[in-house]
C-alpha positions as CSV (number, residue, x, y, z in Angstrom):
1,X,12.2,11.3,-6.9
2,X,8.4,10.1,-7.6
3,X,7.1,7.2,-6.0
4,X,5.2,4.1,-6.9
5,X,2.5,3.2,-4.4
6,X,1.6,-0.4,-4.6
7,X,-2.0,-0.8,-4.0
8,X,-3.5,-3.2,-1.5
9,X,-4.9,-6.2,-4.5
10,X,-0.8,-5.7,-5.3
11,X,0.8,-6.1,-2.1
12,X,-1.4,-9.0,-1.3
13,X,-0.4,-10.8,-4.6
14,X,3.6,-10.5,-4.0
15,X,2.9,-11.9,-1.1
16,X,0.9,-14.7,-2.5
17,X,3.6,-15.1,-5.1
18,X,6.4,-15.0,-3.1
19,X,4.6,-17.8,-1.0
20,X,4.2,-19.9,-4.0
21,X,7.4,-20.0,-5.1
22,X,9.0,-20.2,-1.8
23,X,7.0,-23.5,-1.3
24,X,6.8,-24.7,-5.1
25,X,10.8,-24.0,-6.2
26,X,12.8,-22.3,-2.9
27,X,13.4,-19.5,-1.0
28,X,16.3,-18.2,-3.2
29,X,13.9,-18.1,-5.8
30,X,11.1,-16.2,-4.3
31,X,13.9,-13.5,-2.9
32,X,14.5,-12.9,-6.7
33,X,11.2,-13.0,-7.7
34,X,10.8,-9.8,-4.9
35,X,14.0,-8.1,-5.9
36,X,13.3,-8.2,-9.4
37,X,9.7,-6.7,-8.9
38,X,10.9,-3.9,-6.7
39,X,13.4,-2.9,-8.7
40,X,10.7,-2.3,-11.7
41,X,8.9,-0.2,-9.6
42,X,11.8,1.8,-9.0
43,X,12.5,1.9,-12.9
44,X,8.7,2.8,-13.2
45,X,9.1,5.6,-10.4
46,X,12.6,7.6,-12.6
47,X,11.0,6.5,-15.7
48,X,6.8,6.7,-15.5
49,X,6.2,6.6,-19.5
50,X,7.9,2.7,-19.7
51,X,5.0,1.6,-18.4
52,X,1.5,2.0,-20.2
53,X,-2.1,3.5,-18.2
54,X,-5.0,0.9,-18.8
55,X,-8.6,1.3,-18.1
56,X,-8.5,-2.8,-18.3
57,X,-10.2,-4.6,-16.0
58,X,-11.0,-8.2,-15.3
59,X,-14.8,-7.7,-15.3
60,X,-15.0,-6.0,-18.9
61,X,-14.1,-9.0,-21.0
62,X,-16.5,-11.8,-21.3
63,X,-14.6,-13.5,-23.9
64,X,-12.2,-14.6,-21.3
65,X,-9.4,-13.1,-23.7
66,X,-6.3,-10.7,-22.6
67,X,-5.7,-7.3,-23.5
68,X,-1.9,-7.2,-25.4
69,X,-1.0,-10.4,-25.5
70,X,-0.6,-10.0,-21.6
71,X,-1.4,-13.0,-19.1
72,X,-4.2,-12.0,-16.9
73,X,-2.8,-13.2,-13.2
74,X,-3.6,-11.1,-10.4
75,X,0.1,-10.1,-10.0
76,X,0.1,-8.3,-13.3
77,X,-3.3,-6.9,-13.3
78,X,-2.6,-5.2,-9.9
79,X,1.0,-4.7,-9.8
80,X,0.9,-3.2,-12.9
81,X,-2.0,-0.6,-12.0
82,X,0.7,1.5,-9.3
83,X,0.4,5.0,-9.5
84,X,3.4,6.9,-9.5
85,X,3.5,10.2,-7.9
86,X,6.1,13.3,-7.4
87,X,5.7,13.2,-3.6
């Protein structure tokens, strides 16, 4: 079964996330908040064409706008941009 690697930006961002909403609503909620993500990365791994390759990046707009309608937080940006591979 392919894998989704979570690049470092990523990784860093659940965490900060997690840590957010552990201390801003509760632990319960943050534990969600992780399930839920991993479990889209396991639906991205059986199912790679769900998700959509970008060449977006942060730095190319100077409008400030979003590509898709999509909020630009860090969590999306870079948890979005995992690769996944047939390892």
């Amino acid at each position: 079964m392919p894998q989704v690697y979570k690049r470092a930006a990523a990784r860093r961002d659940l965490i900060e996330h997690y840590v957010y909403l552990a201390e801003n609503a509760d632990e319960e909620t943050a534990d969600r908040f992780l399930t839920e993500a991993e479990q889209t990365f396991v639906e991205l791994a059986r199912r790679p064409e769900i998700g959509r390759f970008s060449t977006y990046s942060p730095d190319s707009r100077t409008d400030g706008s979003h590509s898709a309608g999509y909020s630009a937080t860090p969590a999306l940006r870079s948890t979005l941009s995992c690769r996944s591979t047939s390892a």
